[in-house]
Structure formats: C-alpha cells, structure tokens
N, C-alpha and C positions, 0 to 999 in steps of 0.2 A: 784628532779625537782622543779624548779620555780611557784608559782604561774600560773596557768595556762594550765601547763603541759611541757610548755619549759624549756629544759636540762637549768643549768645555768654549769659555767666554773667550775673544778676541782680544787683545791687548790692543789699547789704543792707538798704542804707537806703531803698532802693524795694520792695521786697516787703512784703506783709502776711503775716504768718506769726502771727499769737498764737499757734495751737494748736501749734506744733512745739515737739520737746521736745530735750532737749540734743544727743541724738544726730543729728537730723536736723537742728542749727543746724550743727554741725562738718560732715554733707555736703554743706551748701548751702556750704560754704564751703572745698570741694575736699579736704575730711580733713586739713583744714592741722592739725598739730601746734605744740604751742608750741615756740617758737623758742629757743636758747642765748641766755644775758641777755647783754644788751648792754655796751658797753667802758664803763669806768669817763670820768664828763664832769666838765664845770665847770657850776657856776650860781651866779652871784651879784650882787650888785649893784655897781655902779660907775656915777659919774656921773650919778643919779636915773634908774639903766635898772638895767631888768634883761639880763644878760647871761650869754647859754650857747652854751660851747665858745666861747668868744671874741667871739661875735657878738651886738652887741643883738636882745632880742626882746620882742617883745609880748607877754603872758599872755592868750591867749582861753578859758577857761577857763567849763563849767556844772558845778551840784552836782549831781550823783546818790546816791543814797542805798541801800544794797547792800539794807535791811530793810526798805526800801520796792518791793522787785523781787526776782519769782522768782530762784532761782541759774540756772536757766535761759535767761531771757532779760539777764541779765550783760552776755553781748558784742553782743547787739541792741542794747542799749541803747548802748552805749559809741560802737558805729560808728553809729550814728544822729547822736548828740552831737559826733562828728568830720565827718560828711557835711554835717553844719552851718557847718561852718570852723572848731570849736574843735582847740585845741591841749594841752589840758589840762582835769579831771577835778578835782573840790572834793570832799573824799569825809570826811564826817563818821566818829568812832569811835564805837558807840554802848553806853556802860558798861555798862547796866542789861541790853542784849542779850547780852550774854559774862558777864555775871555775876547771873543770876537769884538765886541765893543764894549766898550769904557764904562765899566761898574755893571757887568751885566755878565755873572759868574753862571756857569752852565757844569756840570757835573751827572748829567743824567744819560742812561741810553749807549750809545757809543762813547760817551767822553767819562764814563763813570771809572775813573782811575782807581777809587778806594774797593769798588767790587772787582775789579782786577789783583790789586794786592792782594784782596782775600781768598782770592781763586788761587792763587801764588800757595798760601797758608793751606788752604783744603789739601792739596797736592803735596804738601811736606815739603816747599820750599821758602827758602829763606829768600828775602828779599836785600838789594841795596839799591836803595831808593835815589833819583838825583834828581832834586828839586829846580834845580836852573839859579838862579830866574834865566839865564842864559843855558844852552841846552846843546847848540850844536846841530848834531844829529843830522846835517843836509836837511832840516827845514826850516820853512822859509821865517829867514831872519834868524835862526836860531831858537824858536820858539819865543820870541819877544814878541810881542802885539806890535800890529802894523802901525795904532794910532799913539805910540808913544813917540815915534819921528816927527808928529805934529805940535810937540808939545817947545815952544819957546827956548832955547838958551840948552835943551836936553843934550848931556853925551849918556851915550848909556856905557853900564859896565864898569863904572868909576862911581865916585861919591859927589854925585851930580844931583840936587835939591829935586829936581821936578822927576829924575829916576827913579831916587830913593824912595819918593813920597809912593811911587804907583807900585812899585817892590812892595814899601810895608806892610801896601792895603791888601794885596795880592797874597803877600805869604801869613799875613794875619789871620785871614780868613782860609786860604787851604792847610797851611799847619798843623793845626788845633786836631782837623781831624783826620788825620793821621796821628795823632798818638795812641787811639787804643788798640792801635795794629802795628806797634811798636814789641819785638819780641819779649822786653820786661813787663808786658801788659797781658801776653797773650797771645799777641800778632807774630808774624813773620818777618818784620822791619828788623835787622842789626845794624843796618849801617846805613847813614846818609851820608850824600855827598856834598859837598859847597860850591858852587859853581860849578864851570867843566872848564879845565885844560885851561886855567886863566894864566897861566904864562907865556900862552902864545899869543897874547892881547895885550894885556896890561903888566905891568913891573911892581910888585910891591917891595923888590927892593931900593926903588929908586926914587919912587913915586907916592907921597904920603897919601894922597886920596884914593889911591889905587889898596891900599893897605887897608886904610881904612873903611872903605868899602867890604872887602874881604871879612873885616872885625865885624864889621853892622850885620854880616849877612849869617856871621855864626851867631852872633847876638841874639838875632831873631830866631835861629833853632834853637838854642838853648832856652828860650823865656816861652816857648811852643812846646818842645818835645822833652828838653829836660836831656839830664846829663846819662841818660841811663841807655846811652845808645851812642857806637862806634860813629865819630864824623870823621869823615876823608876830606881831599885833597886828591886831582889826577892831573898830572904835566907829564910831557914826553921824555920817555927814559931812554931814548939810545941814539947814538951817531954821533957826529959832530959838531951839528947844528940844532940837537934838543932841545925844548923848551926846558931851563932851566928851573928847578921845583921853588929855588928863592922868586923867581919874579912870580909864581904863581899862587904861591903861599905865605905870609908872615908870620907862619909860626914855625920856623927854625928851633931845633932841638925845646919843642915846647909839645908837652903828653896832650894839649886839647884836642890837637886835630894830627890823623896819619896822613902825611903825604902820599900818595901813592902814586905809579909810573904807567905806560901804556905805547903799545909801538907795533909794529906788523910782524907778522910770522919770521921766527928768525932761528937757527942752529944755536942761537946764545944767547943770552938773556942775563951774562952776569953783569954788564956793564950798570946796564936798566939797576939795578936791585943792590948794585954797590952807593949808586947817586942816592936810590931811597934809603939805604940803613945811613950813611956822612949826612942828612936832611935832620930827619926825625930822632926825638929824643931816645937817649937808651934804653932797650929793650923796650922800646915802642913802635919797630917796624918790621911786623910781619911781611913779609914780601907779597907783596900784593900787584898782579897787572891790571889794572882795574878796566882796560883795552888791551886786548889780543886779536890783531885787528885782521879776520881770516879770508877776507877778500878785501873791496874795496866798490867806493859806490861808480854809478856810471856816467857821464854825461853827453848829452845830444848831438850826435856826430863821434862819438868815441866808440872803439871795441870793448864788450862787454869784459870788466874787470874782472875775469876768473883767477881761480887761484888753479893747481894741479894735486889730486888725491895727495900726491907724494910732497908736495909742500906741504898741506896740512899737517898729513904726517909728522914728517922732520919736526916744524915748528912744537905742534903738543908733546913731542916724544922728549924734545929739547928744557919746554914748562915745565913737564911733568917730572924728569931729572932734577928738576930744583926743587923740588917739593914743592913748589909755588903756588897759592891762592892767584887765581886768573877769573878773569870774564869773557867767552868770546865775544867780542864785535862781529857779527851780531851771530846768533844762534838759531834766530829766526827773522830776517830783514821784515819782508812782505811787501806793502804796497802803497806807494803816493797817491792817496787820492785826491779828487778833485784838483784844487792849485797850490796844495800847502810842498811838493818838492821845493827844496835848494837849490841854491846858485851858488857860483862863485865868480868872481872879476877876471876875466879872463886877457891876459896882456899879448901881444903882438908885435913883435917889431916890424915897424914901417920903413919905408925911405930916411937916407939922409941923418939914419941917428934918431929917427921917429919912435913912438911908443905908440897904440892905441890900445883904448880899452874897452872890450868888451862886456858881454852878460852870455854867461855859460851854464846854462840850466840844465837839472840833474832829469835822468829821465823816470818814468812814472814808476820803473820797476824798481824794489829797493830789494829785488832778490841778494846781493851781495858777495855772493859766492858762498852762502850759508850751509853750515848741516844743514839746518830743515831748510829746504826750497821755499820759494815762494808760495809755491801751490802746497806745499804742506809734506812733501816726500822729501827722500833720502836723495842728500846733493853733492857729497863727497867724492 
C-alpha cells in the first residue's frame, strides 16, 4: 500500500494473471489507450557503437516470438521483457504463418505481426526485426512455406529462379508495411536482419549464387525500407568449428550491412567479438550478440534442456563485462502450437559401418529455459 493506506496499482510484471483476457489486461493497465506514434529518430552506427538520437547505446534486447504467444498476452509479455531491463524486442517474421497457401497472405488476429511491433513501440521498446525469408527458430522448415518444396527444379536458400520469384512476391508485399514503424518514421524498427545464420548453410565465400542471393535479399530491403535503418548479419561467433561470418555474409569490410555473432552462455565472449570487429568495416562493428542462446530447445525422448541460475549468471555477468549489445535466445520461448514445432535429421549408427537417419521432433513446449517461463513467471 501507498502511503496512507491506499492500494497503489500492481506492476505488470509482478502479477500473475494467465487467465485474463485482453480486456481485462488493458484495465489492469488503467484503459491506457495506444499512444500517437512517436517523432521521427536517428539510429545508427558510428565508431563500433551503436548510436540513437545522438547518444551511444547499448542493445539489451530478448526474442519473443508473436506465434509462440496468445494475441492476448502480447503486452504481458513485452512488459515483462522490459521489467527485466531490456530495451529492445528480436521478433522473427514467420513466412509459412502469413502464408499457408500460395498467394493467400493472412495478417489478421493471431498472425497480426505489425500490431505486435507496435505493442513493442507503446512499451518503449525498440525492435530488431528478422525478416527470414529463412527464420530458423525450430519451426517447421524454418519458416518457409511447406508448398515451396513442390515447386519443380527449387533449391531454396540460394539464387534459385522458382525461390526467388516466391521470395520477391512475399517480401514485396510484407516490406512496404513495415516502414512506418521504422524508428526514422516514428516506429520502434532500428534494425533489420537478412537471413539467419546463413553460414551454417550456404558459403558466399565460395559460392556466387549463394552471394548473390544474400545481395538480392538486401536489395529488396533497401528499395522497401530505404537506407535509414541498421541491416545486420548473424553467424556463429565462437569454438572451433563456427560458422564462419565470410560464408554467411558477402559484405567483408563493407559499411552496408554489420555482421554480427551469436553462441550459448559462456565465461567469455572475446573470441565471438574479435571475429566480428577482423569482418566488418572500420568502426562499423559494434559488438553485438544478436543470440545469447540461454537454454536450449527440447526434443521427444530428450531431458528437458535447462540451464542452472548460476550459468545464467556467469554468462550475462561475463556479456555485461564487455559492454556488449546482446539479445537473449529467447526471453520468453512460449509454445508450439498446433503442428508448426521443428525437426531435425536425426543420425544413428547401425551395424557394419551403417548410418540411419531419422526424424527428430521438437516437443510442443518452447519453454527454453527462459527468464519468463512459458506460463509467463519468473524461470531463473
């Protein structure tokens, strides 16, 4: 209670509420209506920082995932994610959910991505936005539409005619609107990403169509969003077998796009952040983990991937020693519905020098060993 003895208002991020439904989240939260969007900013990089409205900043930044969370609890989650000290929101695009079949684009209800960014904005977080068209995430296919494997001659992921064509149509039409929630608009958007983690797939140092692939795809943000907004890059920054940021990115010491690195909880993180600044041009690489991967997913028949408070620990205590802009993986997982969970090929050794391969499917919970829990509490 208040001074006096009058209740004062609950902090969102301290109630437990799962059963309340949208309308009783907006009056727990005083009937606040959403706000006139905000003045047109600056973000960009200078000097291996990032810098907004003039000022260096850090990027604190977890991924939430809009298909993995009722539309409902949206702004629970987001103010939860900010009550944690982030300043920003990693929000995957997910293809295969906006487009179930072939020219039949859905955006409404649950799949409404762009009211999510702007619930990101209401909340005073900044966004980095990762368009795919390849996505990752343990869903299925990586977010690619199931009916693109039907299409004749198609490789995906490369500069493949019958890909690229379903790419153009796809990022033509979701693009555009995302720009005026672009933060030099107004919006929350600073940064978008280009693919995910393309060095662990394709080589654009080896491979021209793989390169250029990667060129087509910034081509297409640029002639949509315009130059007025940070584009990334994300490959594996650490061990001895990382994904190297040349096969993920072809733009070596070039200011268009910042490489950036990503890898699981660890006591040290210089190696990660020595590969991104030898990558990217001079003072154009603010260290950035763009995955700080704080558990891990699960799959059927495995023990659930936790991590231990004191690993969490260690690892942010070790981030935060570097001053480093990070994203947790994930900040808030949540949950596989329906059939969209991932796989992966699962190998086996047989008899004789045998190999088989399997189908290894992820299970429905994508708790992840998250700060916020699946159910929406404290998981550390």
């Amino acid at each position: 209670p208040a001074p006096g003895g009058a209740p004062q208002a609950c902090s969102a991020a301290s109630v437990q509420r799962d059963e309340l439904d949208e309308v009783e989240l907006l009056q727990l939260h005083g009937g606040r209506r959403r706000p006139a969007p905000g003045s047109p900013g600056s973000f960009v990089v200078r000097d291996d920082a990032f810098v907004k409205d003039g000022t260096p900043i850090v990027v604190r930044s977890g991924s939430l995932h809009y298909p993995r969370i009722p539309r409902a609890y949206w702004r629970d989650r987001l103010q939860r994610t900010k009550a944690m000290g982030l300043n920003t929101i990693t929000a995957y695009v997910f293809w295969n959910v906006h487009e179930e079949q072939e020219g039949t684009l859905d955006f409404s209800g649950e799949k409404d991505v762009f009211e999510f960014v702007r619930l990101a904005g209401e909340e005073g977080l900044m966004v980095l936005l990762r368009p795919g068209p390849y996505i990752c995430g343990e869903w299925d296919l990586g977010g690619l539409p199931w009916w693109l494997l039907r299409k004749e001659g198609i490789e995906l992921r490369t500069w493949s005619a019958p890909y690229i064509a379903a790419v153009d149509k796809f990022w033509k039409e979701l693009l555009p609107k995302f720009k005026p929630l672009l933060y030099s608009r107004g919006g929350p958007i600073v940064m978008v990403q280009i693919e995910n983690e393309y060095g662990s797939y394709g080589n654009c140092e080896t491979n021209p169509n793989d390169a250029k692939y990667m060129h087509h795809l910034l081509d297409l943000a640029v002639e949509a969003l315009g130059t007025e907004v940070v584009y990334t890059t994300v490959d594996g920054g650490e061990g001895s077998e990382h994904a190297k940021l040349e096969h993920g990115s072809p733009w070596y010491r070039n200011r268009s796009v910042v490489a950036t690195v990503d890898g699981g909880l660890s006591d040290d993180f210089a190696e990660g952040f020595r590969n991104q600044k030898d990558f990217n041009a001079p003072g154009n690489s603010p260290k950035m983990w763009s995955e700080l991967w704080v558990g891990w997913f699960t799959a059927w028949g495995d023990y659930a991937a936790n991590k231990s408070a004191h690993e969490f620990e260690q690892g942010m205590l070790a981030m935060v020693s570097e001053n480093a802009s990070f994203s947790l993986y994930m900040a808030h997982g949540g949950t596989n519905f329906a059939m969209w969970s991932g796989a992966n090929q699962h190998s086996v050794d047989g008899p004789w020098g045998t190999t088989y391969f399997g189908y290894q499917p992820d299970v429905t919970s994508y708790d992840y060993s998250c700060p916020i829990s699946e159910q929406g509490r404290q998981n550390i």
